[in-house]
Structures are given as C-alpha cells and as structure tokens.
N, C-alpha and C positions, 0 to 999 in steps of 0.2 A: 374907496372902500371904507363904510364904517367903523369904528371901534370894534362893534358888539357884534359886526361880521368877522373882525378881519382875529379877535379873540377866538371863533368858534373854528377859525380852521385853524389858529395855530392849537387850539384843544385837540384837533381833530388828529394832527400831523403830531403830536407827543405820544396821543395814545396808538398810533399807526405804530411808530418807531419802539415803544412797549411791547405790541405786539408783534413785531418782531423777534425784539430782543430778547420774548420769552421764549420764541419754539428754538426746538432743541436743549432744550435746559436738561443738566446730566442727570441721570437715573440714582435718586440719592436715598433709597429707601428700598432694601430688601423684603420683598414678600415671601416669608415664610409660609403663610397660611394656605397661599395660592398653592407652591408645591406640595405642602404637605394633603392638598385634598383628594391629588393625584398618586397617590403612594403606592406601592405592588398590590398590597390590600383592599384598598379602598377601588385599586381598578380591578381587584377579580368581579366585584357587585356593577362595573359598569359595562366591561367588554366579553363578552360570552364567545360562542363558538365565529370564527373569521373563516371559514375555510370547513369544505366536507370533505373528509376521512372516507374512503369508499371501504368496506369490506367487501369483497369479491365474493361467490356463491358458487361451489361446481356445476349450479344447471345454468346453463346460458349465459349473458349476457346481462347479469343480475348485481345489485350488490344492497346493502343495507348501511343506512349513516345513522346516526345520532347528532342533532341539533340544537345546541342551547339557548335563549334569548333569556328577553326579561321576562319572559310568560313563563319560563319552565325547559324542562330537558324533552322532544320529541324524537321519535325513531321513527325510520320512514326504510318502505322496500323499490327498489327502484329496476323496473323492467325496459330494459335497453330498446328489446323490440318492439315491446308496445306502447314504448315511448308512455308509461306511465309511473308517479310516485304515489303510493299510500303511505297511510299509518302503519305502524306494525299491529296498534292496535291501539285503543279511544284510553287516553289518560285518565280520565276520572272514572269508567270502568276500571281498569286496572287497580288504580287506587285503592279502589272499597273491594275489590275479590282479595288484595292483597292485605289490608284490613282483616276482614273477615276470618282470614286462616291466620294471621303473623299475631294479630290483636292489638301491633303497632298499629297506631294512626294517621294516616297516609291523605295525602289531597292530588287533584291532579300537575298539580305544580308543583308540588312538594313528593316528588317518588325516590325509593328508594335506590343505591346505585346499579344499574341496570345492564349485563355484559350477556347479548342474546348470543346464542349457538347455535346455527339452524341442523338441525335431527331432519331426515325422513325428507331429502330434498332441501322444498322450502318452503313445505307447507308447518312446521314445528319449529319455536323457538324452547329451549333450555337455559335456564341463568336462577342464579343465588342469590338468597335476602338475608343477609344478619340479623337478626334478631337484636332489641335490646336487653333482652332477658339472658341471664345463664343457661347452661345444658343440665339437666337434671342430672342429678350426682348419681353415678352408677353406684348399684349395693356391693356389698362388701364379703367379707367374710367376717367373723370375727377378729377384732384388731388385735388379743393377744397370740392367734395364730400366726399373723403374720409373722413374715423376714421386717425384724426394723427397717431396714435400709431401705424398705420399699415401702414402709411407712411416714418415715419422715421423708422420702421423696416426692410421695402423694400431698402430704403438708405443704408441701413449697410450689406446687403445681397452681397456679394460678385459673382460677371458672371460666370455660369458656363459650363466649356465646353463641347461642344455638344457631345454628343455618339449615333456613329452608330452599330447597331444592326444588326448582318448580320449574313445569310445562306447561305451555300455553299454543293452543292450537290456532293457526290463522285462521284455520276456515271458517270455523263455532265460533270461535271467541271464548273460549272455556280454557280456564285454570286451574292445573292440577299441581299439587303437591305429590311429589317421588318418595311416596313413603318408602318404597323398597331401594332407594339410589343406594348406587356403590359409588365410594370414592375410585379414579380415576387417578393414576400416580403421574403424578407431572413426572414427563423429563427431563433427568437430573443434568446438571450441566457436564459431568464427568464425562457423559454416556456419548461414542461416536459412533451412531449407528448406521450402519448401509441400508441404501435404498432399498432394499427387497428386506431388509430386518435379517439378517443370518446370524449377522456378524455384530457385536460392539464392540468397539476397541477404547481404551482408556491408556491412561498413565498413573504409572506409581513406580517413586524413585527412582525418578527420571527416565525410565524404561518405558518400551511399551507392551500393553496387555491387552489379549481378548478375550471374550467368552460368547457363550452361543445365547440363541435371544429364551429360552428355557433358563438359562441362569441368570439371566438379565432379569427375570420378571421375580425372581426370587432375590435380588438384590433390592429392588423396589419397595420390597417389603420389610427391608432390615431397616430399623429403628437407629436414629440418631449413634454412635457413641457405639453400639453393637456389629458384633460381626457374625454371619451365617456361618458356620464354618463347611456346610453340605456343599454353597455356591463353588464351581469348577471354574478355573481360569486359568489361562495360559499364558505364559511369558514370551513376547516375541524379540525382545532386544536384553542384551547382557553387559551394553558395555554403555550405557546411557549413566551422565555423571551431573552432578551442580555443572549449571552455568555449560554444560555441554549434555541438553538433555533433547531426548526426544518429542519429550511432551511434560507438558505437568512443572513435577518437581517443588519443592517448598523454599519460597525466598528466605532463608536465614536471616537472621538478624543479628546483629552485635551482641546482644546481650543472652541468647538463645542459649541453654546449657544444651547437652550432647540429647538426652533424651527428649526433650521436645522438637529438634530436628528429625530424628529419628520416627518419632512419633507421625508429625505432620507430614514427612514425604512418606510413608506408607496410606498412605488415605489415598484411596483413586481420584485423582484430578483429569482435565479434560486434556485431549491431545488436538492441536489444531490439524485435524489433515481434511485430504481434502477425497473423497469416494471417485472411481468411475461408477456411470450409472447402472454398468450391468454386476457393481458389488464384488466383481471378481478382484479389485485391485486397490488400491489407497497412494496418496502422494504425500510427502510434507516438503518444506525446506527446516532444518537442520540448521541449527546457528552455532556458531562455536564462540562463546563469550570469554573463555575461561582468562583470556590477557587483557579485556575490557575492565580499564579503571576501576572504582567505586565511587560512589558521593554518599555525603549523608546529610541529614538533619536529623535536629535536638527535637522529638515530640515533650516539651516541658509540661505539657500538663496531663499528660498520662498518667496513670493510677495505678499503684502507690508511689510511683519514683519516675524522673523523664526518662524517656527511653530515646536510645540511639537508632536510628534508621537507616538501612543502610543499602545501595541501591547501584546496579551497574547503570554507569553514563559516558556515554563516547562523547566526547567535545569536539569539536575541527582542528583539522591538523594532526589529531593524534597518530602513531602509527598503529595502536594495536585496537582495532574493531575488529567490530562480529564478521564472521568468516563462515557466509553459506555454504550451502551444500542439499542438494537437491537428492533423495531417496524414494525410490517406489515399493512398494510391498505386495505381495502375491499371496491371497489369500487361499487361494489352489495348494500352494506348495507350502504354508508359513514359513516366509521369509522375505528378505528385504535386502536392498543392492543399492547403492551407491551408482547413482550416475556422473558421469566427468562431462561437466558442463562447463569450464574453466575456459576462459576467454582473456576476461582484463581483472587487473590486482586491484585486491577489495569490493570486488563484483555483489552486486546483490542480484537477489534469483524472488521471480513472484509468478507464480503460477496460475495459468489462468482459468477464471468460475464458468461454469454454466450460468446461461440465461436463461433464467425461467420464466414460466409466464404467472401467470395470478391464479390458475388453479393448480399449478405447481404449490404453489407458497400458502396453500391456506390450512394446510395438513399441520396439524398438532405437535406435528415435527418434522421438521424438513432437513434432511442430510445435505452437507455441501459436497457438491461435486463436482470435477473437472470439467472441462468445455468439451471435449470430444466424448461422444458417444461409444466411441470405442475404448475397452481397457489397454489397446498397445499403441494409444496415443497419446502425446501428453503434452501439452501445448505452453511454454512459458517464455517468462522474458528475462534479458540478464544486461545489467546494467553496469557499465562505467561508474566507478566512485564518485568522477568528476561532472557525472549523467551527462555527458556530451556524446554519448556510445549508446545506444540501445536496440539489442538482436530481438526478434520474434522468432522463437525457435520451437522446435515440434523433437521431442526423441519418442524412439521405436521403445517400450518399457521392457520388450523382451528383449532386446538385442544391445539395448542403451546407446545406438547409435543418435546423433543428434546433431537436425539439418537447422542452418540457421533460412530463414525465409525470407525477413524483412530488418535490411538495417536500418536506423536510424540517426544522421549525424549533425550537429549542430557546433558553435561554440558556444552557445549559453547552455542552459541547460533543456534536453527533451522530457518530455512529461508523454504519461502514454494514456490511453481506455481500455479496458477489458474486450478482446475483440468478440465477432459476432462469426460464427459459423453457417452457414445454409447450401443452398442443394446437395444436399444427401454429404455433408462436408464435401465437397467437390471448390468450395469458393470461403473468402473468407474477406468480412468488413473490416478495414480496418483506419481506424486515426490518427491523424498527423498531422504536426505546424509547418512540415517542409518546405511551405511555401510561405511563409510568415504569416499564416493564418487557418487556423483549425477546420479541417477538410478531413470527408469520409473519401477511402480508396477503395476499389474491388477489385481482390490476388484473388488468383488459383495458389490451392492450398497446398503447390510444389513452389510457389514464391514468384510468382511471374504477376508481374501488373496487367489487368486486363484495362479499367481505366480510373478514371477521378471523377467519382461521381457528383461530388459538388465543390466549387470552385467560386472565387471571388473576395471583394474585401469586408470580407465576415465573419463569423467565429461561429461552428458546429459545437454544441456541446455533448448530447449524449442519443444513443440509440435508443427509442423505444419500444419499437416493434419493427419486426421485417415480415410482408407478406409474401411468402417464398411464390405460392403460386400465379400470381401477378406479377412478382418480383418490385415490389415498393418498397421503400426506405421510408419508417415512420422516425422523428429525430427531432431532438429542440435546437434551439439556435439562436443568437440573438448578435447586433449590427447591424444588419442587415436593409430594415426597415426606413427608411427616410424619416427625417424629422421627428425622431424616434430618440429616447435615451436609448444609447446603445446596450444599455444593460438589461435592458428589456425585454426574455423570455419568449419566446414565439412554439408553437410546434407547426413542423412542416415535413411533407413528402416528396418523393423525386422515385423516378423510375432508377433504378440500379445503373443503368445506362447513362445517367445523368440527365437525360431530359423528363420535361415536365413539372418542374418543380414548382409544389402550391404551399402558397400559407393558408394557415388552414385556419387561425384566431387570429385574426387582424382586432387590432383594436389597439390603442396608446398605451400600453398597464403592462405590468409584471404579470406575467401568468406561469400557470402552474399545472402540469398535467398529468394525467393514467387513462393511456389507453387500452379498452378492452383486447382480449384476448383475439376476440374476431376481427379486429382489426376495424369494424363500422362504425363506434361511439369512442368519443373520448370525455372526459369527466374536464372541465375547465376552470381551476379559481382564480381568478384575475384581481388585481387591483393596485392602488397608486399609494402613496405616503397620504395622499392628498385626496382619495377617493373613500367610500365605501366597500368593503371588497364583496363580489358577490360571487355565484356558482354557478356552472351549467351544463348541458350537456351538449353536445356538438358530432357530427357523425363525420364520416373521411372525407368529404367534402368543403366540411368548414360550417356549414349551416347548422344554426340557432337549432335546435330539435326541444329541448326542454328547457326553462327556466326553474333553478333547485332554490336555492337561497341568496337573500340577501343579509347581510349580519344586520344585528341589530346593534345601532349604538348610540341609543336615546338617551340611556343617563349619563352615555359619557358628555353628550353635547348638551344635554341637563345641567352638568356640573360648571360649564363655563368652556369646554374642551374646542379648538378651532383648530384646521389642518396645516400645515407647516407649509410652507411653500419650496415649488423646485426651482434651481436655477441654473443656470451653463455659464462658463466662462471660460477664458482665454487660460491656456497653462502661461508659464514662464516666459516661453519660446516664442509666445503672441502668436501660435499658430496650432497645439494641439486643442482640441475641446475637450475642458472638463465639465462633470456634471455635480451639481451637488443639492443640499436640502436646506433650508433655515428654518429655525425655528424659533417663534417670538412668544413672550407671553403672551396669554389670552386675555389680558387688560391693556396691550398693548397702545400707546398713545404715539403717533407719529411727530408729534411735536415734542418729546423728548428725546434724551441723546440715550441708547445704550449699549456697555461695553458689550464687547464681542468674549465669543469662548469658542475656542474650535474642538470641538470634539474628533481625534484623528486617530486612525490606526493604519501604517502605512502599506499594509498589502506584505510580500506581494502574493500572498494568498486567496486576500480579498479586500474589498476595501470599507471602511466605516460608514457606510451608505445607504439607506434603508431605501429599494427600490419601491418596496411594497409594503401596501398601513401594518402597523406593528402595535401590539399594546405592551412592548416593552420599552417604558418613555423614562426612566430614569436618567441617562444622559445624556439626553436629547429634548424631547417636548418638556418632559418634568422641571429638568435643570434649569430651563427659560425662564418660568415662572419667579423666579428668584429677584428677578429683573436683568436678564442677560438677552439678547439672541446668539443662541448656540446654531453655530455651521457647521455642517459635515460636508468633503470634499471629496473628492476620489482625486490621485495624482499619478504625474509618470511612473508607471513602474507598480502601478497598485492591483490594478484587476487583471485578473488573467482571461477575465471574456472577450479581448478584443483583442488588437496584433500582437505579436507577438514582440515586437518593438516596443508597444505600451506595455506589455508586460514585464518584459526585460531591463526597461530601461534602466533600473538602478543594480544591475550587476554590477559588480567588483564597487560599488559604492555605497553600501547598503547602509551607511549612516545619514547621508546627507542627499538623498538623492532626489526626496520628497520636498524640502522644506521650505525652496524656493517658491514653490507654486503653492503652497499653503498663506506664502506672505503675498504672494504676488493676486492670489484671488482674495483675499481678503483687502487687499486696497482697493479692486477694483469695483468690489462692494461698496466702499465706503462713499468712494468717488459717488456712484449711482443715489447712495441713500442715502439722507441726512441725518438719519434716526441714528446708525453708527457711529460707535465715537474708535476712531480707529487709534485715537492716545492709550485705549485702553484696552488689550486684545490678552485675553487667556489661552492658554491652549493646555487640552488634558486627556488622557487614554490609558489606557491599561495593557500590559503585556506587550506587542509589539508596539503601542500606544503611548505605552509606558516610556518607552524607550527613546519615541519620535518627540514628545512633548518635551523631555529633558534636551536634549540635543538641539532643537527650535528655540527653547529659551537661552541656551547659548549660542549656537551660530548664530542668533538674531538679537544679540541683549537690549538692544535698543530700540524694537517693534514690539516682541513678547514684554510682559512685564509679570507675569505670573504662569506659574505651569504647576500643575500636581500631577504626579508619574506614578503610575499603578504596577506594581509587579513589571515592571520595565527590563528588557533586557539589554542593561545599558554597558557591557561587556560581552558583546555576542563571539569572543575567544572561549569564555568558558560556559556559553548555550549548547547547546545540542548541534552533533553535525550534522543531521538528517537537514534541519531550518537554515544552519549558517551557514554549510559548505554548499548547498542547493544554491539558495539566493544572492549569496555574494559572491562564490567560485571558490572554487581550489585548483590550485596547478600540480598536477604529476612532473614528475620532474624522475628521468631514469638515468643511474651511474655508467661506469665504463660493464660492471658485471651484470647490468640488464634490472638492478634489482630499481625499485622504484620506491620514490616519497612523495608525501604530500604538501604542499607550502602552501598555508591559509595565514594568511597577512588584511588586521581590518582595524578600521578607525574605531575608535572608542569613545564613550560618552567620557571617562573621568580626564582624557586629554583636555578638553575643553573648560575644566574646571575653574579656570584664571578668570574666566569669560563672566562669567555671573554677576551681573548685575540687580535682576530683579526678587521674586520670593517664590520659590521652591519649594514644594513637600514632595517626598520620597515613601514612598509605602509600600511596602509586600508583608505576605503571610509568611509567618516562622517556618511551618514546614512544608515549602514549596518546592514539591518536588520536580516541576515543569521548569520555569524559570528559578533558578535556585537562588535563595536570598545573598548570597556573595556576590551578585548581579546589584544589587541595590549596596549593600556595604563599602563594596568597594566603590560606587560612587560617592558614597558618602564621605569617607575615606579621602578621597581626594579633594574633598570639597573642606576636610577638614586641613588638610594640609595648605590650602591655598588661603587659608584663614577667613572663609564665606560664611554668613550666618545661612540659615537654612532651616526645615523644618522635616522631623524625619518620624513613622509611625509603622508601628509595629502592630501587626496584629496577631496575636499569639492563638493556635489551632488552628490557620487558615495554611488554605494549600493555596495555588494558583488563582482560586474565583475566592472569594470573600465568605460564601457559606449564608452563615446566621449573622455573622458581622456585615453582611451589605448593605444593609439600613445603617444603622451606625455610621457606618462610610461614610454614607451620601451625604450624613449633616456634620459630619466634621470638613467632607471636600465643601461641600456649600458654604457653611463658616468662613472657611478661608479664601474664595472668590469674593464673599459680599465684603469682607473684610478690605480687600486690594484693590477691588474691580470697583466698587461700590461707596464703601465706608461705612457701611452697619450692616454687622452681624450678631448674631446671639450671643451674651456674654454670661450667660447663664452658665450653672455649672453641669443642670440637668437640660437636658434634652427633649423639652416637653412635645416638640411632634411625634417623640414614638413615646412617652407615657401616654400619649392622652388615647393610642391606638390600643383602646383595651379588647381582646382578645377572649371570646368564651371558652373558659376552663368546665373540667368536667364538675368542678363542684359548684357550677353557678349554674350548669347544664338544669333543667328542668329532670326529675326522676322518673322513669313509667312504670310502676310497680304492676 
C-alpha cells in the first residue's frame, strides 16, 4: 500500500472515530426562546376549538355547536335524522346586519361573541351584542331636588355599555333587534326550587326557609343591598346553628366583629337539597361539624391589614369528624324528620341523583332531584369511615323504615356510581369492583341479583343511556380492547341479559362521548397525544354517519410544534405494563445526549398522563423545549381505570409505592435510546406531584439529582382525611365498651431528610387552603435541622393552583432545571419572556367614537 493511500484511510479512520465521538454530546445550551414561543398565550392564537360541545334542542334529535379555527368562530345546526350539518347562518351576512344596527364594525371572521337560544322550536335563535359605546344617560330630575345620597351614588356608578338584543330567523335570514326585550332574571343561586315551581326553599342562619313561587318572583326583583319587606317567607327549621346547619349559613372569620356575622348569615344562601320529582318532598344530609378542628392561613396582602382565615379541616386519625344525618321534609305537612340510618361509626350518607336525559337539562334551570320517581322513596348509600363497608339502601320517607339492598365489602377501599333505575323502578343498575374489576349488575329493586351483565378483565366506567324498551345498556369502558393503551375510552352496548355485547367506536384514540336521548346517534371526539383530534357522529351500530370536524392546528405546526411520542414499558415487577408519553424538543437532535425530567403525579386518582392531544403543554411539551425530554408515566397504584389490584396497589404505602417503577422505566428508556442521558434525571409535580417528586429524590439520591415539589403534600398526617385515610387505610379498632377509634399511621416525606443529596426547591402558595402550607414547612423544617442546603419559594396570594403567578413559575422552575440538568440558565434579574409578552391594554386599544 502506498504512502498517499495508506495516509487517506488513516484520514479517513480519525474522522470516523470523531464522528463517533461526537454523537451523544450533552445538551449544553438551554433554549429559552423555543419555550417561550409556546406560552398559554401565544397558544390561544395557535390551538382553537379541539372537540364539539353539543347543545342539545327539545325537537328531536338535534343539537348546535360553535367551532373555532384559524378562519374564525362558525355555528353550525345539526340534524340527527337527516343526518345533516348547516350554518346557523353565512358569517359575512351576519357581520354587516350586525354592522349596520350596532355601528361597531364587524367582518366575518371577526364577529362578535355569540351565545344562540333557540325560541319557537328551532326555527329562531336569540343572543346579545355589547356595544362599544355607553348607555345613554337617563334624564333626571333636577339635581337640587334630589336625596344627596342618591346623588353621590349615581356619581360613582360607573356608564354602562349598551346591549343589543337580537333575533335572527333561520328560515329568512333576517335580523332583528328586540326593541321591546325584557330582561329575564337569572336564577339566583340562593333559590331551590321544585320541579313543578310551587315551592323555593333557601337558607338563612343556618335554617331553612321557603316561600311560594309569587314571592320568589318578587324577590327577583329586589336590588342588590335592599329588602322587599311585602316578600312572605316561612321558616321551616329552628334549631339550625354555625357548623351544624341545614343549609347556607356564613363562614366566620377570625377577625369578623358580631355585626357583620350577623349581617352576612341573614342574607338567603343556597341549601343543597335534593327535590322528589313530583315536588311533594326534599332530602338533604345534615352534617354536624361543630367538634371538627379549624385551620387557618395568613391572607398577608389583603387590604388594609392581613387578615386571618379560618376554616374547618378533618385530618386522618382524628376522632372528631362530621357526623351525618340523613332528613326528608314534606312539603304537604311543612315539616321534616330525621331518619335513623345509623349503621357503622363515622358513616357518611350520599344520596342518590336522577338521571336525566339532555332535554331534561337544557331548561334555564334545572332542580336536582332524587332517583326515585316516587316521593316515598329514597334511595342512598352509607359508608364505613374505613370505605371497606358500603350498603345501597332505599328508606320508606313516610314510615322512615330503611331496607339495605346491596352490600358492598372489600379490604381496600369501595368506591361506588350513582345507580340507574328502569322498568317502571321494578330493577336497578348497579356498579361494582367485586370481582376486581369494574362491572354493571342487574337487582330487583327488593335486593336480589338477577345477573352481571358484563364481566371480564376490564374496567366499566360510567352509564350513558339505558334503552328500557329493548333493554340495552348504553356505557363506556376501557381495557378491554387488545393492543390498545388501556386507558383508552371506548362506548359500548350489551343486552341487560349480558349478551351481545358491541363496540360501538373502535378505533386506537381516547374517545369521548354524548349519546342522544333516542338512543340512535352518538356525538364521538376521539383523539391521541400524538393525533389530530377530530369529531363525528356515529348511530347504535357503531357506523361513521357524519363527519363534523377536524381541529385545526396549522399555526401550531407553523410555529415548529411536533407530537410527543407513546411508549409502554415494564413496571418494576418485570411483568405489569405501564404506558407512558415523552416529550422532546422540537429541534430535537438524536446525536445529542439529553437529561431527562419526569413529570409525575402519583394517582391514585388519576395519573399524570395525557391520553388525548391537550393544548395544555406547560409541563410537558413546553418544558422540553428548554432542552430536556420530559416523561410522563402512569405507575402501580396510579389509575383507577383498570383492576383494581392496579389500583390499589399502593394502599397502606402511600409514600413510596410509585417510585420504583418511575426509576425502573426510566432506565429502561435510557437502555433503548442514546439520546438520554440517565446521569441526569429531574423529576417535578405539583400537589400529589409535589409530594412524589420530594420523596423520589430522597429514596433515590443517587438516580434523582434534582426535583422541584409544587404544593406537595409532603406530610399527608396533616392532609385531609377524605384523600389520606381513603388511599392509604385507616384501621378501626373497637374497646372492651364497643366504642371504636381510628389508627392512621403513614410514612412522611420530612423522615427522609438525612437522605438529600441533590437540589431541591419546595414551593406552595401562602394561602392554601387544599394542601396547607405546613405541608411544605414542615418539610423544610426538617431539611433545616438535618443541616441540607435547599431552595424554598413562596408565593404570596396563591392558593393550591398558582393563579396569575403560573408564568412566573414556570421560568423560575425552568431556571433551576437548566441550571442543574444543563448548566445555563438565565442570570438576568428580569424575566424577559414575559416582558416581552406585551398584552393589549385598553389605552393602547383603538377608540370607536
């Protein structure tokens, strides 16, 4: 071999070994600019309407949406049977009639916002146009006549703008303005009125009251601040007190003198009850708080001085919680009785709703009302403290006898559905995991099992319609499907009998359903993380019948925007399947390395997983951009759509029960892809998120190396018992005198403290009243005692969610991932992604004189 050959392969063989030795190279440059073009803002102008809203019509089989793209906002009517969609009417017509009367100037892409009513069937829509002009100033009388007081109150009255009232006819096409319209009185929240209108019942101090619907309408009309004193109302309860009230009632505050208590609980508030539908009768449950704890928070920037807040909170373990009590009232007789539904200590009682259909619910106000059609029925459920107990019980409301029909027994805990009633109440649907997995039953409505209507290793989730005279079970469901993420939405039918059973939307996607009233069309919005989501409609068969929409997401895929990918993997145990999503930047290069972020929230309510495209990509698609790929996982113990095993899994362990399988799918990621660099793995969530991310970076200090913990509840001894004594257990435990306690015993994040190795920020809002900030303090607290640097942030007016401070967030959490993950972050003192996000104010607004 020659010199001047044998020079060109060793040329050849350097630059080989170069290129190698460059891919993978770590991710060493955070792109701020890339997230910041995707921001809440910036993606209202790319992602429009994802999904059709049906409004339902009382004639047939009808309903009306509103669709937004890049073109503009369109309304369309959509006829079931004749399988046809229209306009409600031609945009750029509209435009210039609305033009023409308002004198705003209108285009057809540019309309104003638009809320139809259909009048007179469906041939008439009704809806309102603000004006940008003022109301002409009503005349006066002479102003030294006047009462001052109602001079200078006219002064301070702020102009306001005028509103047109307008009808527009579908047939003609003609728009009219309602010179004569009458305002229409919303109803007020206070008001609980029965079905047939007789009756309204309300609440004031802490009592309850009614009056007749002739006094109601005269209430309507009383002005802010004022009282009718003609209006007639009747007192139906006398002995209704704070914290043991029937309805209503005014939360106190700390710093409340006697007269503004006083003041506030005589104002009619609403009473939650619940109607029979033939109005003769009313239910509520009754709570009795009065030995329930308090908590508070410091509101510090309330005006003029911080005020104290103060708030009843049952923790786990406690002995003294609310103390149900189930009452019916007879609007026959005015009175109300106490029923003795007393089973097991510390019981809760939940009554169960009617099912309505869609032209049930399109009325201007809808009363809630009990399941049975009869007023001397009354159908609820009463649960064990420890939810290992739950009866389905029916009492007589005249007799107050009360049969139980359907127990329920588990050692973890039972969860229930609203059951379903049909032939003429003679049978009744009902839900259950009794078999470690979410299955409909069909009892006779004396408690006897007729049979189980659907069975297998799958999970039912909810009833949507029953065709009583076919006897079908309309129902969603999801597992089921092969080769399918199991999380995946399905609707399907089955004869009551159990056989039969069809999917009725096959297709790979998340879908999302409203089946008509007649049981023949359903409305279908389907789509993936990873799809475009579109619409349609589909009849009881399952067949395509119309195509509605596709979303439009042109500028989002304009801007540089690319679909995240799915993935499955092994849990822990090398044998369950989990499913998850990742998400890379969209300048993504496979020849470099970069750290990982797990985005988690450990269930077991639900899990941090986006089955279906979302435009809500802040910690997720957004956070990528930075230069991370962020994972979202679902683990043991996290969803509750699938056995009940998966669901449960992390009972009596509810700190650590996740976090194996977070570490374990995340290596096995890495294994797969070279672009991962698994030396560097963040993990961060918020709320129950919050909590799993701190607890990860300690159980793990040697895999994690950064975590930021959001409103974390990183002491779930003093969270709420409804979330901690549910998911992790509580034990009853009864003396030699029969009397019984509760033992909630659970591991804690500030245990762990010694452990900390990496870089930690701890965050919650000052006045959070969900997870309460002694939930983060005290972690802190202990992190200060174990002598750990750390990083801790306050943000002062936030409660649970962030508010107006959620931007801000995101580029301090950002900051400090490219900071650890990366090694450049922004060292600025301002914030220039959200200066540069300018915002039109109304004095930069254009004027319309």
């Amino acid at each position: 071999m020659n010199s001047k050959l044998s020079s060109l392969y060793l040329l050849a063989f350097l630059l080989m070994g170069n290129a190698l030795f460059a891919q993978n190279e770590p991710e060493t440059k955070a792109n701020y600019r890339l997230a910041e073009r995707f921001s809440p803002e910036k993606l209202k102008k790319m992602v429009f309407s994802t999904s059709v809203r049906p409004n339902w019509l009382e004639t047939g089989d009808k309903f009306w949406y509103s669709y937004e793209t890049s073109e503009g906002t369109f309304f369309y009517l959509v006829n079931l049977d004749k399988k046809t969609k229209t306009p409600l009417f031609d945009n750029d017509k509209m435009a210039a009639m609305l033009t023409r009367i308002t004198k705003d100037p209108y285009d057809g892409q540019h309309l104003p916002p638009i809320k139809p009513k259909f009048k007179k069937g469906d041939t008439v829509i009704q809806f309102d146009v603000t004006s940008s002009q003022d109301e002409e100033a009503k005349k006066t009388p002479d102003v030294e006549k006047q009462d001052s007081v109602k001079v200078d109150k006219a002064k301070k009255e702020k102009p306001k703008k005028k509103i047109f009232h307008f009808e527009y006819n579908l047939q003609n096409g003609e728009l009219y303005e309602q010179k004569d319209w009458k305002e229409t009185k919303e109803h007020p929240r206070w008001a609980s009125m029965s079905p047939d209108s007789s009756y309204v019942v309300f609440a004031r101090n802490y009592n309850l009251y009614w009056m007749d619907k002739e006094n109601y309408l005269k209430a309507l009309e009383e002005k802010e601040g004022e009282t009718d004193s003609t209006i007639v109302e009747h007192q139906l309860t006398t002995d209704g007190k704070k914290d043991y009230e029937f309805g209503g009632g005014y939360t106190a505050q700390e710093n409340d003198d006697k007269k503004t208590i006083e003041k506030e609980s005589k104002k009619r508030q609403s009473a939650r009850i619940l109607w029979s539908p033939d109005s003769k009768k009313f239910a509520l449950v009754r709570e009795d708080n009065r030995k329930v704890k308090a908590l508070w928070v410091i509101d510090v920037l309330k005006e003029p001085r911080p005020e104290l807040e103060t708030y009843k909170y049952e923790m786990p373990g406690e002995k003294n919680i609310p103390q149900d009590e189930l009452w019916v009232f007879d609007m026959t007789k005015k009175e109300g009785k106490q029923i003795d539904v007393s089973a097991f200590t510390d019981q809760s009682i939940m009554i169960s709703r009617a099912n309505l259909t869609h032209k049930e619910q399109i009325k201007d106000y809808v009363p809630r009302m009990w399941l049975s059609k009869s007023s001397e029925k009354l159908y609820f459920t009463r649960t064990s403290r420890d939810l290992h107990k739950i009866d389905v019980c029916v009492t007589n409301t005249e007799t107050g006898e009360v049969k139980t029909l359907i127990k329920e027994r588990l050692n973890t805990y039972v969860e229930e559905e609203n059951p379903v009633l049909l032939n003429k109440e003679k049978e009744m649907i009902h839900w259950s995991e009794r078999d470690g997995w979410a299955h409909f039953y069909l009892y006779d409505t004396e408690g006897n099992l007729e049979n189980q209507i659907t069975s297998g290793p799958w999970h039912c989730n909810r009833v949507v319609g029953v065709d009583e005279k076919n006897r079908i079970l309309y129902f969603t469901a999801n597992d089921r499907e092969k080769n399918e993420n199991p999380y995946y939405e399905h609707l399907y039918k089955v004869n009551l009998d159990g056989t039969g059973l069809t999917l009725l939307n096959a297709g790979n996607y998340m879908h999302d359903e409203d089946l008509s009233d007649s049981h023949r069309y359903f409305l279908d919005n389907y789509s993936r993380v990873d799809t475009t989501p579109k619409s349609e409609i589909r009849d009881n068969n399952g067949n395509v019948v119309m195509n509605l929409e596709t979303a439009d997401l042109s500028n989002l895929f304009a801007a540089g925007y690319k679909f995240p990918e799915i993935f499955k993997a092994k849990a822990a145990d090398g044998i369950t399947d989990l499913y998850g999503v990742m998400y890379k930047p969209f300048d993504f290069d496979s020849t470099r390395k970069y750290p990982i972020v797990e985005y988690v929230y450990p269930g077991p309510q639900t899990e941090a997983v986006n089955a279906a495209f979302s435009a809500r990509m802040d910690r997720t698609d957004r956070f990528a951009q930075l230069g991370f790929v962020v994972i979202t996982l679902g683990n043991r113990g996290g969803h509750p759509g699938r056995s009940k095993w998966y669901h449960n899994y992390g009972y009596n362990d509810l700190r650590d029960y996740g976090l194996a399988d977070k570490k374990y799918v995340a290596e096995q990621l890495a294994y797969k892809y070279k672009y991962l660099d698994i030396e560097k793995v963040g993990i961060t969530g918020h709320s129950g998120g919050g909590f799993m991310s701190t607890a990860a970076l300690l159980q793990y200090p040697d895999f994690f190396s950064v975590a930021v913990s959001e409103s974390g509840n990183h002491e779930n001894n003093i969270y709420n018992r409804w979330w901690s004594e549910k998911h992790h257990g509580v034990k009853e435990e009864t003396d030699d005198k029969g009397e019984s306690k509760f033992i909630y015993d659970i591991e804690k994040n500030s245990q762990l403290a010694k452990n900390l190795k990496g870089h930690l920020m701890l965050v919650t809002g000052d006045i959070d009243n969900n997870v309460h900030p002694g939930n983060t303090i005290r972690m802190a607290n202990a992190l200060i005692k174990a002598n750990k640097r750390f990083d801790f942030v306050l943000l002062p007016g936030q409660r649970h969610a962030y508010g107006d401070m959620t931007e801000y967030f995101f580029w301090i959490k950002a900051d400090y991932f490219c900071k650890y993950l990366i090694g450049d972050y922004s060292i600025s003192t301002d914030i220039f992604e959200m200066n540069r996000e300018h915002k039109m104010t109304p004095s930069k607004k254009r004027a319309i004189d």
